[in-house]
C-alpha angles and dihedrals in degrees: 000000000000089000102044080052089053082043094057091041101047092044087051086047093052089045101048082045080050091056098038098057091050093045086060094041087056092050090039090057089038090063092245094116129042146146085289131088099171095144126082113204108186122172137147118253140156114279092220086066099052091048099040082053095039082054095041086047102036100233140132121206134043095243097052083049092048090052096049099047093043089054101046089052093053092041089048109126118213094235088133091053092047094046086048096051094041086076124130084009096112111061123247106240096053114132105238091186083234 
């Protein structure tokens, strides 16, 4: 049981390591990262919050989760606002061939 349990941690690790480094890849490509840091972000929040995200991301330090979070956010598509906004756009009466 113990290694099925190592098995399930280190394969979410992998693939939250995956997604992070394509997150940043897209942000790197979009122009968002680059070789310079020239801007300081500084705010109070809860620690639990930053160490229950560094453990969820995989990350260690503040700066890689900030990075991240701050890239995901930029790179976010609006797929939920367009399928949203799709209803009532398909009749009725199609036949799905369901």
């Amino acid at each position: 049981m113990a290694a099925q349990t190592r098995m399930v941690v280190e394969g979410e690790a992998t693939v939250a390591l995956t997604r992070n480094k394509l997150v940043l890849e897209q942000a790197k490509a979009a122009g968002l990262l680059g070789a310079a840091k020239n801007t300081r972000l500084s705010g109070r929040v809860p620690s639990e919050l930053i160490e229950a995200a560094k453990k969820r991301a995989h990350v260690t330090s503040d700066t890689e989760l900030l990075e991240l979070a701050l890239s995901r956010l930029a790179l976010e598509d609006d797929f939920g606002a367009r399928l949203v906004g799709r209803k009532g756009s398909v009749p009725a009466d199609i036949d799905l061939g369901v």
